[in-house]
N, C-alpha and C positions, 0 to 999 in steps of 0.2 A: 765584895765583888763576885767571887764563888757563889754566894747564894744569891744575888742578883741574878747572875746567868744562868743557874737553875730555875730560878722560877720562870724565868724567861721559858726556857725550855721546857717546861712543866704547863705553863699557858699554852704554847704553841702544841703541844700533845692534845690538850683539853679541848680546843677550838676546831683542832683539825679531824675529826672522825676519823680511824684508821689508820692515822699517823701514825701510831707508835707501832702498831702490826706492820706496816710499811716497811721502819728501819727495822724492826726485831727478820723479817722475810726477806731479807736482802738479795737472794736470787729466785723471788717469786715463787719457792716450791709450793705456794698454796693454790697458785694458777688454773693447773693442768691437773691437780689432787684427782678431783672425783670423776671429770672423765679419763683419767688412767683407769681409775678403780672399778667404771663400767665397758672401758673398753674389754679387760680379757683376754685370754691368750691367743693367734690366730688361729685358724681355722687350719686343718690340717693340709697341706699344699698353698696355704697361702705365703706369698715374700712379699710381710705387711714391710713398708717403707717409712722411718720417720723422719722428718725433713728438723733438721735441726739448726735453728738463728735465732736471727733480730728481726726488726719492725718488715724489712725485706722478705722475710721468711713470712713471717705471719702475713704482710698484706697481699702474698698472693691468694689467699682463701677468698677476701673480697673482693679483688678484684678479676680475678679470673677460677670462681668456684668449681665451675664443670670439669677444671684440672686434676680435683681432688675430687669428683663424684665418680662413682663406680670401679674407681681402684683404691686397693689397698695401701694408698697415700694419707699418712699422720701428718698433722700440721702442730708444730712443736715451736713455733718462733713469738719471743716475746719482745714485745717494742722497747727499742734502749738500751739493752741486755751488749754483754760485754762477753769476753772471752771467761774469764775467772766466774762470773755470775750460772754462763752455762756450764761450768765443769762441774760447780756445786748441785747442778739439778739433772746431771746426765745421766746417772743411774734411775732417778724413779722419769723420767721423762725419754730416755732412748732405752736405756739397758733392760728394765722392770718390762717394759713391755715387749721385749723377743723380737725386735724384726729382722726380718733379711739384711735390710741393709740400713746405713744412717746415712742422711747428706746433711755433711757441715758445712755452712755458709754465716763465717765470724770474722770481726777483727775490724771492720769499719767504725764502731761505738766506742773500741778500744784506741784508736788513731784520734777520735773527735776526743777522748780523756772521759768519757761521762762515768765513770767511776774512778777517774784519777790518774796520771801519770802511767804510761804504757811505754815501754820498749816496742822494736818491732821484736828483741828476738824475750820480751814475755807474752807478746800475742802468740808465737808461732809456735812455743813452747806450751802453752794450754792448747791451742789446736791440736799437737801433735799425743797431747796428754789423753784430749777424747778421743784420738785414730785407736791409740793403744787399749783405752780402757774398751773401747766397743771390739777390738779386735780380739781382746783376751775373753773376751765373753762369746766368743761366735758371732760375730757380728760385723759384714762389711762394712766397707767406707768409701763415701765416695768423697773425699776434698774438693770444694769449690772454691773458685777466685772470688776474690770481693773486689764488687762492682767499683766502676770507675765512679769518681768524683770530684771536681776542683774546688769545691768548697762545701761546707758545713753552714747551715743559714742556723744552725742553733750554737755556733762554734765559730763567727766569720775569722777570717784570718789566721787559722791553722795552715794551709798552703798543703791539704793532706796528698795530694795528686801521683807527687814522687814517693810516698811510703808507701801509698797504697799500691803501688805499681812493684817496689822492691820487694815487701809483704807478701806478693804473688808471685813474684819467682821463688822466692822461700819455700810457698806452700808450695810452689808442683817440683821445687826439689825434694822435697820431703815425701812428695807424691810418688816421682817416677825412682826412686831411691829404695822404697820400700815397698812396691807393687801393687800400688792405690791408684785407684782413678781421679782424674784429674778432670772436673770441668770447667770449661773454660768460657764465661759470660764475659769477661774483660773485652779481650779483641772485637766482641761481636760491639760490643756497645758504647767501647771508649771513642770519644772526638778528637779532634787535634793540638785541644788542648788537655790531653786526660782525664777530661770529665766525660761525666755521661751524656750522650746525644739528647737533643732538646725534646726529636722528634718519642724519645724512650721515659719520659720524666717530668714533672711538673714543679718539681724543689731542684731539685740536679741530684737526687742523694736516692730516691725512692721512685722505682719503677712504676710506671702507668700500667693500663692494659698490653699497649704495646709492645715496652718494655719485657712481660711477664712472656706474651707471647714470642721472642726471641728466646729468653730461656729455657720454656717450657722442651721442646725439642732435644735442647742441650744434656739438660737435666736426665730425661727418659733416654736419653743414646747409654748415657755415663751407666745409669742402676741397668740397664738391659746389658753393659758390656761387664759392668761389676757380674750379676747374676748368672751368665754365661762361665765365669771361671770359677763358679762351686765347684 
């Protein structure tokens, strides 16, 4: 039965190209490798910015790019990515590259389980692990809420609405407790039933253009009030 289910597993490696580099890379540090390695240190006065998440973080590049043209905004968010996924890649992905500041925006992929059983207080406890490690480094924080949602269409019937809601008084106690900025996307975008507005979303989970453009604002107040108190 053991070597059955090995070679099972030994097929599915063989068939799948890149399968086994997949599990062997569990937090994708192969990602963002070589544009770290050409990005480089900034530029002297600059407060490069790196935006640190999930599919959220990353899909604002596409869909609203001119966000991130002409300022010193890194786009660091990988799709699916969990809390424990990003603490393993936070040094060569936030810390390696020196910014001013970091914004975390985690804990939604952790509530859906995509890597397995989550507490809320082991989400809030790796959030608080990256505030610490980018803080010990010189390096602000800015904490953000994660987005509202009533449901997970890859996850239905999880009822995530009320964690994610608990999750975020969490983070901005954690925020207003230790002297971090707190941005707050929740209020702007939650509905009546704490999910995300129709008009801001096209899954209920991942923000549209529209969407991006409520935050976008949000986000820039937070790093301009973060950078104000060097």
């Amino acid at each position: 039965m053991k070597n059955s289910a090995l070679t099972t597993v030994l097929l599915y490696l063989t068939l799948l190209p890149g399968a086994y580099s997949q599990v062997q890379d569990w937090a994708n540090l192969e990602r963002y490798r070589n544009e770290n390695a050409k990005l480089g240190n900034p530029s002297p006065g600059e407060n490069r910015i790196v935006f640190m998440g999930n599919s959220i973080t990353e899909g604002w590049t596409r869909y609203c790019p001119d966000f991130f043209s002409g300022r010193p905004y890194i786009n660091r968010g990988i799709s699916g990515q969990t809390t424990p996924q990003m603490l393993v890649r936070f040094r060569p992905d936030v810390i390696d590259l020196t910014p001013a500041v970091v914004v975390i925006l985690a804990g939604t992929n952790d509530i859906a389980g995509n890597t397995g059983p989550s507490t809320l207080e082991m989400i809030i406890g790796n959030i608080i692990s990256m505030a610490e490690l980018a803080r010990a480094n010189g390096i602000n924080v800015v904490l953000s809420s994660v987005l509202p949602a009533y449901d997970y269409p890859w996850r239905p019937g999880l009822n995530p609405a009320e964690k994610i809601a608990a999750l975020n008084e969490m983070i901005k106690k954690y925020a207003d407790a230790n002297g971090i900025v707190y941005v707050d996307y929740y209020s702007s975008m939650a509905d009546e039933r704490k999910g995300l507005k129709d008009v801001y979303t096209s899954d209920g989970v991942h923000p549209n253009e529209a969407g991006y453009r409520i935050m976008a604002p949000l986000v820039e107040e937070a790093i301009a009030k973060t950078l104000n108190r060097k």
